[in-house]
FIFILO-540607 format. One line per field, with one value per residue (C-alpha): residue number from 1; x, y, z. Coordinates in steps of 0.25 Angstrom, whole numbers, m for minus. Example, Ala and Ser with C-alpha at 12.3 -4.5 7.8 and 13.67 -1.06 7.14 Angstrom:
residues 2
pos = (1/2)
X = (49/55)
Y = (m18/m4)
Z = (31/29)
end
This chain:
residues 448
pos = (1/2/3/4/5/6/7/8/9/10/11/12/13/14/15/16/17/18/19/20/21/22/23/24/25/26/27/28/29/30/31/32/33/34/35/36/37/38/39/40/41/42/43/44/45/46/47/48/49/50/51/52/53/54/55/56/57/58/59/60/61/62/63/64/65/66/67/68/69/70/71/72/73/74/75/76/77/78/79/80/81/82/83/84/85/86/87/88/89/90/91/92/93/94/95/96/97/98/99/100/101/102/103/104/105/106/107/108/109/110/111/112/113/114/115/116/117/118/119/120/121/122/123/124/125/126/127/128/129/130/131/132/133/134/135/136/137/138/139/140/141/142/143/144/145/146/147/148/149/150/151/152/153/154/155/156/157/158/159/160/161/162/163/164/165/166/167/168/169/170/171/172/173/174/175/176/177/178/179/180/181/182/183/184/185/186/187/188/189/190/191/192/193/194/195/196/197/198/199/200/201/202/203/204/205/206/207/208/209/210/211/212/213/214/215/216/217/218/219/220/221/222/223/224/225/226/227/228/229/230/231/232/233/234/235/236/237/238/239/240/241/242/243/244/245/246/247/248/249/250/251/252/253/254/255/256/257/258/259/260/261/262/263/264/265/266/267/268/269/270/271/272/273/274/275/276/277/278/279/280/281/282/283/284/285/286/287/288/289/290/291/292/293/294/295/296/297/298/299/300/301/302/303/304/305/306/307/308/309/310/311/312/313/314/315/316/317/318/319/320/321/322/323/324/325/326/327/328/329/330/331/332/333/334/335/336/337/338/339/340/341/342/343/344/345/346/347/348/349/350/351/352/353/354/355/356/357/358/359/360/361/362/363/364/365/366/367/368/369/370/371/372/373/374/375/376/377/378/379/380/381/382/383/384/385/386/387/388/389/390/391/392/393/394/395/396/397/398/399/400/401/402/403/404/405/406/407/408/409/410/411/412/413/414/415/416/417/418/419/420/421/422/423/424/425/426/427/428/429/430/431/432/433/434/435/436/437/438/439/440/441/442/443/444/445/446/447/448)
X = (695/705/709/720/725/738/732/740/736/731/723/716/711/705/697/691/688/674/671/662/672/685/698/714/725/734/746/751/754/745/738/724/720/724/716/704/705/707/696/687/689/685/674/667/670/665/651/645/638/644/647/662/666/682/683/695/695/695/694/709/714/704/708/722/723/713/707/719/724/709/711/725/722/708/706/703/693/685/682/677/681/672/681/667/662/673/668/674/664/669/664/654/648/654/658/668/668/679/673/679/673/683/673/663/651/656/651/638/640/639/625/619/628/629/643/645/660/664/680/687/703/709/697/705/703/690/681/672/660/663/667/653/644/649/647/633/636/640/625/618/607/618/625/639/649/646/660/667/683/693/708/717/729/727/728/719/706/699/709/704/690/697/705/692/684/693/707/704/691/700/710/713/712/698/683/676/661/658/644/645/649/661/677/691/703/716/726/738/753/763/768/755/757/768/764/768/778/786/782/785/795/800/784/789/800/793/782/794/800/786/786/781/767/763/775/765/753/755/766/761/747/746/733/736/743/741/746/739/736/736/735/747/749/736/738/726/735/739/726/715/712/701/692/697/689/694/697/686/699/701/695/686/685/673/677/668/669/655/647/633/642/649/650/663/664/675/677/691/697/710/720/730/740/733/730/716/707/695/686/673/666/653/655/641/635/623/621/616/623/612/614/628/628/617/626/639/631/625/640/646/645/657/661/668/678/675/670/679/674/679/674/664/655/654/650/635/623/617/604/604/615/621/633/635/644/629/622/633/631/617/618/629/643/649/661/674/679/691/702/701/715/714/731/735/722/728/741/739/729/743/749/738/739/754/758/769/775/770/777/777/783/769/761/753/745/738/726/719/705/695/692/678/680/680/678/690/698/694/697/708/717/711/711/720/731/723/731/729/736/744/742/729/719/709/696/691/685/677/671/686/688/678/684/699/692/685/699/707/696/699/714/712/705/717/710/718/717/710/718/721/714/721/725/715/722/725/723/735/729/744/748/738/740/746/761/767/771/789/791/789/783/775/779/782/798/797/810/810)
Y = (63/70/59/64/56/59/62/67/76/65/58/71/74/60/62/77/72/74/68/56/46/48/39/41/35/32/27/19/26/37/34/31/19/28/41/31/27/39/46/35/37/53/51/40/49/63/55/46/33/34/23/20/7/5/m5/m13/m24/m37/m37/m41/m30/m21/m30/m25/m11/m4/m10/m13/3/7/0/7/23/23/27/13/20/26/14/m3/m11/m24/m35/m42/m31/m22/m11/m1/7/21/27/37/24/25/13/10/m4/m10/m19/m25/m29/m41/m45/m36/m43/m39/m23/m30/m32/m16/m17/m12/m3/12/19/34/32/20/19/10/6/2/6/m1/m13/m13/m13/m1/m10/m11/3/9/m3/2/19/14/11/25/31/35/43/52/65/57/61/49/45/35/35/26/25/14/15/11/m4/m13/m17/m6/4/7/12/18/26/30/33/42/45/48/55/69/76/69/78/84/80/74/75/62/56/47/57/66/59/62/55/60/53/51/46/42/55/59/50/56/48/37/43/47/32/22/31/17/15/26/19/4/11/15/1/m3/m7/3/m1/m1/12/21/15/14/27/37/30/29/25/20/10/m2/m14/m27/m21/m31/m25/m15/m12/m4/12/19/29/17/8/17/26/35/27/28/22/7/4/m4/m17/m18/m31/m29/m40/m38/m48/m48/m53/m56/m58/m53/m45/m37/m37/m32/m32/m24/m22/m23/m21/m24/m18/m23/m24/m33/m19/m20/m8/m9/m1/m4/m7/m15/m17/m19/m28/m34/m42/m54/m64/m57/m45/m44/m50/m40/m27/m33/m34/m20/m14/m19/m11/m16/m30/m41/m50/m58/m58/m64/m70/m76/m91/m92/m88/m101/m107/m112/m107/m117/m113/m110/m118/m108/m100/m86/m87/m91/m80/m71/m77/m76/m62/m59/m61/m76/m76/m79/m88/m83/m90/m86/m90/m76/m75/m75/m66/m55/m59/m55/m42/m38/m39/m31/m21/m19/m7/m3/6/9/14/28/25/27/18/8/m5/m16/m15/m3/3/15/22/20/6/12/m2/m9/4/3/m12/m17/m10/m12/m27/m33/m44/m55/m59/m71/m75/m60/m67/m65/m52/m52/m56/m46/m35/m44/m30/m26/m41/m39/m30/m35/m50/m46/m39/m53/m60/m51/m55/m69/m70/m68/m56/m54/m41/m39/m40/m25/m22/m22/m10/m5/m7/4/0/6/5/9/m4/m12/m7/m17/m16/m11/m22/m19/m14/m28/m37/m46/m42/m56/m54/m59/m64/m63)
Z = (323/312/301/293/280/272/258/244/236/226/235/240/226/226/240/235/222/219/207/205/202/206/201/209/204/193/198/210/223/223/235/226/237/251/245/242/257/262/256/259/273/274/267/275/285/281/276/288/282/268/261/251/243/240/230/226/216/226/239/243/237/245/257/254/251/254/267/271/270/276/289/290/284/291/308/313/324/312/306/306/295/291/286/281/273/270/275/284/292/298/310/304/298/283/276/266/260/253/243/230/213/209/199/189/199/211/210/211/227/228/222/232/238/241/242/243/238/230/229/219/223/209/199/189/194/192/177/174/177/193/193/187/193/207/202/206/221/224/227/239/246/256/251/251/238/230/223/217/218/212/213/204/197/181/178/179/172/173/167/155/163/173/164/155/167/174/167/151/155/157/166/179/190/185/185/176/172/165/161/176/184/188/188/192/191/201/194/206/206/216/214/224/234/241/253/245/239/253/262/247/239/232/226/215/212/210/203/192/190/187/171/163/162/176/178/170/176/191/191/181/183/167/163/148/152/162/170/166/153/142/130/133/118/117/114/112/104/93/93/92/82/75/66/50/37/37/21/15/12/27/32/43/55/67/80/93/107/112/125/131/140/126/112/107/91/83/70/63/52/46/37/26/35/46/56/63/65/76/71/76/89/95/110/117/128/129/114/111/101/89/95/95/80/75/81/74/62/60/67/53/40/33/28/40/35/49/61/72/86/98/98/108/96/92/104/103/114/121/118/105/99/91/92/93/79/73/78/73/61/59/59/48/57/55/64/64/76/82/91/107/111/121/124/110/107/115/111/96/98/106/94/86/96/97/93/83/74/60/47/52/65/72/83/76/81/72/78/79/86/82/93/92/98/112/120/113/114/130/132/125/132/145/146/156/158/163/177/175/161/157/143/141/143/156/153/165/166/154/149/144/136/125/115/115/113/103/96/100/92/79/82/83/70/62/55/42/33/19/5/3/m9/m22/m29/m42/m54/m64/m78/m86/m99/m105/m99/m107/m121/m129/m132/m145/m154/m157/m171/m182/m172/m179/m193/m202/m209/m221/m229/m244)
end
């Protein structure tokens, strides 16, 4: 029995792509979800028994795309679809399941599984810690290429990730040797669909009344910029920089955010004119209250005007009675209560972040950050609107929301800069000589 499938150009790159991770996409319309089908079905049938995963994020939107498009694309006599498992079996006994990770835990129901192909439909739209948990679950004893390819426009709250892992690491179009393992990432446009292109020749046209943002996202498939983005007015051009010698006047500010799960602490310092420089980093996981107290201690070489936190480091232990604030200050760090209102938190670090133009007419930014402080460098930008209230920022994925609440913390404690210091006086010692007394002055006139 001869299959034949209509394919573009874009789409057969994806399918002979032999690198170990594999990510399709950029903008809209390129055809990323149909290639992924497509190649899911020839290789269930050029390997007997072999076993692939598609992912989507929940499992109404895989009930309305790609299941949907499956039953439609695939020869109905090759296959039987289980509506109670999700899992269509071919006639050579290959499996595909359609499965879905809403939550961080829900990786966990694919603990045990083997797949020799696991495919992800809109990576962005899941956080790094699903995608390398489920790198795992591609194994197996048989001689099967073992892969793991992705298609996703950018947007979402795995961005940043996405766009670390598989655009910034190189040229598109070429394979990558990395310390995991071999990636490629074939970016595509509408432009490559011409399938698309010829049956919706409106879509083009839609995609261009789009608003800027989500224009150079989904029809340039611009990974710098994001829908759902909520700080917009981060450039990495304008708020990072190389690490200079801070004057000794500054006044310098640490602020944390803590939890078992992550300890994020940073140091700041502020100049005369009320402009904030991050300059240091501790970001670990792991650390109890003494522990996290004792690394913030030996981190610090310099004198702290204060050390700002989010109020629940106040609240007392049950078992112990004390607060966190009290272990802190055991160990050298009293702490400096700060407000939690989160909305105008977010509100005025916006305003921090805003960019503008400076004396000399160049891009500047009250609120600045060395490039060594890779996590917050990584996060703050990649935290998303949260769907629910656009005002305030998502408090998921978790992992992304320590830094930047450890940077509204700073905000919200009102930090003020230092007196600049006074210039050293000169003694004129010209100055200080006494005056010549005018000609007769104090002479006694005497009359005869």
């Amino acid at each position: 029995m001869e299959i034949q499938f209509k394919t573009t150009r874009k789409q057969k790159e994806f399918m002979r792509a032999d690198a170990f991770e594999v990510l399709f996409g950029g903008a809209a319309g390129g055809g990323k979800s149909y290639g992924q089908l497509i190649d899911a079905f020839v290789y269930a049938m050029r390997h007997r028994w072999s076993k692939q995963l598609i992912l989507r994020r929940t499992y109404p939107e895989l009930e309305k795309s790609l299941i949907r498009v499956a039953k439609e694309l695939y020869p109905r006599a090759l296959y039987r679809y289980s509506h109670s498992s999700h899992t269509m079996t071919l006639v050579n006994g290959s499996m595909i399941d359609f499965g879905y990770c809403a939550g961080g835990n829900d990786v966990y129901q694919y603990q045990s599984a083997e797949y020799d192909v696991i495919r992800f439909d809109e990576l962005t739209h899941f956080t790094e810690q699903q995608y390398t948990y489920l790198l795992s679950r591609c194994r197996g004893a048989n001689d099967y290429p073992k892969q793991v390819k992705s298609s996703t426009n950018p947007g979402g709250v795995g961005h940043t990730w996405v766009k670390e892992r598989f655009v910034d690491i190189g040229a598109p179009n070429t394979v990558h040797m990395t310390d995991h393992g071999t990636r490629v990432f074939i970016p595509s446009l509408i432009q490559d669909n011409p399938i698309l292109m010829r049956k919706d020749p409106e879509y083009l046209t839609r995609l261009q009344n789009l608003g800027e943002k989500e224009r150079k996202a989904l029809l340039y498939g611009d990974w710098d910029i994001f829908d759902g983005q909520y700080f917009s007015e981060f450039d990495r051009d304008i708020h990072v920089v190389r690490p200079f010698e801070i004057p000794t006047h500054w006044r310098r500010y640490r602020v944390f955010d803590y939890g078992l799960d992550m300890l994020a602490c940073y140091w700041i310092a502020i100049d005369d004119r009320r402009r904030a420089v991050v300059y240091r980093e501790l970001y670990e996981p792991g650390l109890i209250v003494s522990a996290a107290a004792d690394k913030i201690f030996h981190a610090t070489q310099e004198e702290i005007y204060q050390t700002i936190a989010p109020p629940d480091m106040w609240n007392r232990h049950k078992d112990t009675g004390r607060s966190t604030a009290e272990i802190f200050r055991e160990y050298g760090i009293p702490l400096t209560r700060a407000s939690n209102d989160r909305v105008q938190g977010w509100y005025n670090l916006k305003e921090w972040i805003k960019p503008y133009e400076d004396e000399q007419g160049m891009p500047a930014a009250n609120l600045v950050i060395f490039n060594t402080c890779k996590n917050l460098i990584r996060t703050l930008p990649a935290v998303q609107i949260d769907e629910h209230n656009p005002n305030d920022v998502a408090t998921e994925p978790h992992e992304l929301t320590h830094a930047p609440d450890a940077l509204r913390y700073f905000i919200a404690g009102r930090p003020v800069p230092n007196r600049p210091p006074t210039p050293k006086r000169h003694y004129n010692f010209a100055a200080e000589r006494p005056k010549p007394k005018p000609s007769g002055y104090g002479e006694r006139i005497v009359r005869i």
